[in-house]
N, C-alpha and C positions, 0 to 999 in steps of 0.2 A: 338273633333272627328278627328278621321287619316282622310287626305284627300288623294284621289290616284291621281297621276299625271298621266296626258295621254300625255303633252308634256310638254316644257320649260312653254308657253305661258298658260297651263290649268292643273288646278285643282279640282277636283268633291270631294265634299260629301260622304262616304262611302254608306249611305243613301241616298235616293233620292226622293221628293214630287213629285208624279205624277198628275196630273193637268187634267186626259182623260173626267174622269166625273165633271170635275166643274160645267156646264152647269144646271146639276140637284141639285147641293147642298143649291140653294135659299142663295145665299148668296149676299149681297150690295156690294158694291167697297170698304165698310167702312169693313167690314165682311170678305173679301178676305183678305184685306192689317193685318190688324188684324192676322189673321189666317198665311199669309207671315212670318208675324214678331217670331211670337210661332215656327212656323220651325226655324228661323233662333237663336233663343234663344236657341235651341235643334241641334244646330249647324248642323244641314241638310238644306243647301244652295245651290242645286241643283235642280231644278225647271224643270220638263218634261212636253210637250205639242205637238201639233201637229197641221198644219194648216187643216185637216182636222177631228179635234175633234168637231163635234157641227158646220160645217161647217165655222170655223174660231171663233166661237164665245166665245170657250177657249180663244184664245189667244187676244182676246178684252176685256175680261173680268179682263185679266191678266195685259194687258195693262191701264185698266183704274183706277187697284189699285195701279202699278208703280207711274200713274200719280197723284194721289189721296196722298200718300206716296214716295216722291220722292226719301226719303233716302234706300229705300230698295234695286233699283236697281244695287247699286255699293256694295253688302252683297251678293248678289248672282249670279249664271250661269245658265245659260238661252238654254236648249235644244229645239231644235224642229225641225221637218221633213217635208220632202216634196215627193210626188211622185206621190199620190192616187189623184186620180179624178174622180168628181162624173158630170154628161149628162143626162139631161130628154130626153128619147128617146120614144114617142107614148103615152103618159102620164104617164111613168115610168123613178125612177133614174135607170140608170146603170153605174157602176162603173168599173173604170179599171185605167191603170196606167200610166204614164205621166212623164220619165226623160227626156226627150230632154234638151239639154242646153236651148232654150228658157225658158220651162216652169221652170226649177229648178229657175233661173236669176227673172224670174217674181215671184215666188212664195215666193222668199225670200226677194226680196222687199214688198209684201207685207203683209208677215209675221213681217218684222219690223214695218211697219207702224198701226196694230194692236197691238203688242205688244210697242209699244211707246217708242221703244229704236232705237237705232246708228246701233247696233250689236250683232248678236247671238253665246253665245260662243261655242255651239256646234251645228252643224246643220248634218242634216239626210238625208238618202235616205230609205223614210219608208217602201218599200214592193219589195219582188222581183221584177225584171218587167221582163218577157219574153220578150217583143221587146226592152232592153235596148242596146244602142249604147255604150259601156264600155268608147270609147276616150270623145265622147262628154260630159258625162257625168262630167266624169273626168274634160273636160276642165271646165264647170260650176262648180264645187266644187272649184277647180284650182284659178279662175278668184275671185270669190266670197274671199275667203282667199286676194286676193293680192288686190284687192278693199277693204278691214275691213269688212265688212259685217258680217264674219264671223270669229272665232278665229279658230276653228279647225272643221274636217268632218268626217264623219260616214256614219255607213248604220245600219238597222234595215232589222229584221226575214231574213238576207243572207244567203244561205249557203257557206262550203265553196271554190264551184270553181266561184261563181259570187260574192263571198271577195274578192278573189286571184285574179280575172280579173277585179276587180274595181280597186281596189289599185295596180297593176301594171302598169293599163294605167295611174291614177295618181298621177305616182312616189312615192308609199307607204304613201299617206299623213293621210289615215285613221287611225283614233282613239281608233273606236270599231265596235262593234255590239251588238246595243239592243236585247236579243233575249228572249223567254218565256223559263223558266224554275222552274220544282218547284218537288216535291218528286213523281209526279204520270207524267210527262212532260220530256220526256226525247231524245226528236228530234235531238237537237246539238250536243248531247252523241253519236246520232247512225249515224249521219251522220260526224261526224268526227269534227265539227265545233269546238267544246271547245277545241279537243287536237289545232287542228290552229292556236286558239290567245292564246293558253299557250304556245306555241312554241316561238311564235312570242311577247310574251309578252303584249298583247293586253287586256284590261281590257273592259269584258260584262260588258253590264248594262242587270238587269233581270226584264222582267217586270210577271205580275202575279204570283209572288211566289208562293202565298200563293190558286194556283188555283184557283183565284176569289171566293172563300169561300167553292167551293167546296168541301175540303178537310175536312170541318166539318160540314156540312150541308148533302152533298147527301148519296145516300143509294147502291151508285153503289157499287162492289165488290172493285174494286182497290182502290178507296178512304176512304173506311172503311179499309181494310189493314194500308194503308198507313197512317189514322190516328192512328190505334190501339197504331202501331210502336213508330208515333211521341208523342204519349200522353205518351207508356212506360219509353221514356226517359225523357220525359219532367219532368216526377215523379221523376225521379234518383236528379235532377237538381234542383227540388222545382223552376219548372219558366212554364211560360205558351207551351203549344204546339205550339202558332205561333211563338214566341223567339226560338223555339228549329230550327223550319223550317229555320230560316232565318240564323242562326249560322251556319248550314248544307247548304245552298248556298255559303256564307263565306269563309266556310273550303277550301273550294279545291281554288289548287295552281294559279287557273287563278287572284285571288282575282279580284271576280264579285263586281258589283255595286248594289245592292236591291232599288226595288221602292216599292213606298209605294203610293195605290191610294186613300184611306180613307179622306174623310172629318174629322175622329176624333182625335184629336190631341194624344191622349191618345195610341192609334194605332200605332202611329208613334214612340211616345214613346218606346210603346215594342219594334220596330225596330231598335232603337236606344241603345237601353240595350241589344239585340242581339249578338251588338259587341263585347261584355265583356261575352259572355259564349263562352267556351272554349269547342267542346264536343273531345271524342276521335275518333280518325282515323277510330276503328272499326265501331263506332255509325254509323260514318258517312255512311258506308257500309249495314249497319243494313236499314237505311233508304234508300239508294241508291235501295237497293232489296226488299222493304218491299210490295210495291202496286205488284210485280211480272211483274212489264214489262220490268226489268233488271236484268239478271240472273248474279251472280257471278261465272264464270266459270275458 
């Protein structure tokens, strides 16, 4: 599999195992490590996680197959984010958001020590944050880099004049941006985000491609459009509608990253054969306008 470079120091998977829902997939450490190994045989060795999936208990889980399977660790790259924080407030969680240098510095300590490694080769800044301090932050991402902690830094769902104000205060160190995108999703199209890091040369990582399953399940208008679309080409192609979806993230000039959040290997697969259709320019415009929340003007 082509792996895309985001710097000297980091290489990703074109593919990428998302890790959100591990927590429900009843799996042993023997079962994870296992299931590690089939990505990594399917040469998608880019592992996505977050310290607040399952409140930490993704990335323990993920740590205790490491440690169970020791050889896996140095086979793959290890993302994960920080920022969301969750407070019982009057016998209720409430959630809200958390970049101060302290908390990022604390959060990534101890996101390694769940995850049972040295260092994370990519690490996050998972959600806007309206009260974000852009320098301090900065200096925590900064710090964390020159301590190994971390190999390189990112942010997730930015847009982007709080990209361009992260990564100014730290000295352009950022990598990417995780962002949702997928045939009926089309947020970083209208806010200008995508042209940003194709500018800048900056490779997305996408997470929900595939609309969380929406896109063949529900019975709303736009997602029946949007399938009708992807199934007509999917016919031209003789390959499934989710291969067509993910070739159509692909296409365009940013060359995005696809995650993939399935427990079934076979899933991933299709993800993985993705890369090898080719669709044309027009297609890709066909799908672009087919749900009708992007007009070709």
């Amino acid at each position: 599999m082509k792996k895309i470079k985001f710097s000297e120091e980091l290489l990703l998977s074109s593919i990428v195992q998302g890790f959100w829902r591990l927590d429900s997939w009843n799996f042993s450490k023997e079962d994870l490590a296992s299931f590690m190994n089939k990505c990594i045989e399917l040469d998608v060795t880019t592992f996505d996680t977050a310290e607040i999936y399952a409140g930490g208990a993704c990335e323990s889980m993920m740590g205790e197959a490491f440690s169970f399977d020791k050889s896996i660790r140095n086979k793959v790259e290890i993302v994960s984010k920080t920022g969301i924080s969750i407070q019982n407030i009057n016998g209720k969680n409430f959630t809200y958001y958390d970049t101060t240098y302290k908390r990022v510095k604390e959060s990534c300590h101890a996101s390694l020590k769940r995850l049972n490694t040295d260092y994370i080769d990519l690490y996050l800044i998972h959600r806007e944050d309206p009260c974000i301090d852009f320098y301090e932050t900065a200096r925590a991402l900064i710090d964390l880099k020159k301590e190994g902690l971390i190999i390189e830094a990112g942010v997730s769902n930015f847009d982007p004049y709080k990209f361009n104000a992260l990564n100014n205060a730290s000295e352009n160190i950022l990598v990417t941006n995780q962002i949702e995108l997928s045939p009926v999703c089309f947020e970083h199209f209208k806010s200008g985000m995508i042209d940003v890091l194709t500018e800048k040369k900056i490779h997305p990582m996408i997470w929900s491609p595939l609309a969380g399953g929406n896109i063949f399940t529900s019975d709303e208008e736009r997602y029946k459009k949007a399938f009708d679309k992807i199934k007509e080409i999917a016919d031209r192609y003789n390959e499934k509608p989710e291969a067509i979806i993910y070739a159509w993230i692909m296409h365009h000039p940013v060359a995005a990253l696809a995650i993939s959040g399935s427990s079934n290997i076979e899933r991933l697969g299709i993800a993985v054969h993705a890369l090898d259709i080719k669709i044309k320019h027009s297609e890709w415009y066909e799908i672009y306008s087919a749900s009708g929340e992007m007009v070709i003007r």
